[in-house]
N, C-alpha and C positions, 0 to 999 in steps of 0.2 A: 594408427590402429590401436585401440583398446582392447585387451586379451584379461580376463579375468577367471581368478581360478577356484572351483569348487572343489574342498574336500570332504569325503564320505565314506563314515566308518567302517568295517566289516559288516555291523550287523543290516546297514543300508543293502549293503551288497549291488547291485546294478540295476535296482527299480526305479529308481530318478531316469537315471537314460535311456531302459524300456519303455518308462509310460509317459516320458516326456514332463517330468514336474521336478522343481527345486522346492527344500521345504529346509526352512532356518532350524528350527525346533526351540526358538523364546518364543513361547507365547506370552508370556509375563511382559512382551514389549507391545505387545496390540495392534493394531493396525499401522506398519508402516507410511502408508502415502504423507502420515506428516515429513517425512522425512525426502521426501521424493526428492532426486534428484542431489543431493547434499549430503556425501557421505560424513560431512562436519558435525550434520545433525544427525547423524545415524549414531556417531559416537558418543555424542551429548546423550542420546537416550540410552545406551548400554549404562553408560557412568550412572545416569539417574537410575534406572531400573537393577541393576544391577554392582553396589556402592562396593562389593568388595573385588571387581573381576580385576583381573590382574592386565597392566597396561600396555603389553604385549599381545594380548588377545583384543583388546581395542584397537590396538595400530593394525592387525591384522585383518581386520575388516575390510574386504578384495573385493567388491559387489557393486554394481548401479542399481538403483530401483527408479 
């Protein structure tokens, strides 16, 4: 079994699990589905997209798409 964990700040507060939607908030990464499936590649485009994030928040990347 696969268990994957979402976290969501205060100011989210419980609207994701009221209305039923997860929402990343990079838009600056574009359409995910290149990534589908391979969160190998999911990492590749944080690194590209985003050249200074710290590599801790990369590895942290907890999601399937």
């Amino acid at each position: 079994m696969k268990v994957w964990g979402i976290h969501m700040g205060e100011k989210v507060g419980s609207s994701p699990l009221e209305n039923n939607y997860v929402a990343i908030g990079w838009h600056a990464l574009g359409d995910l589905s290149r990534c589908a499936g391979s969160r190998e590649q999911l990492k590749d485009a944080l690194v590209e997209t985003f050249p200074d994030i710290k590599k801790g928040a990369v590895a942290g990347c907890c999601f399937a798409l």
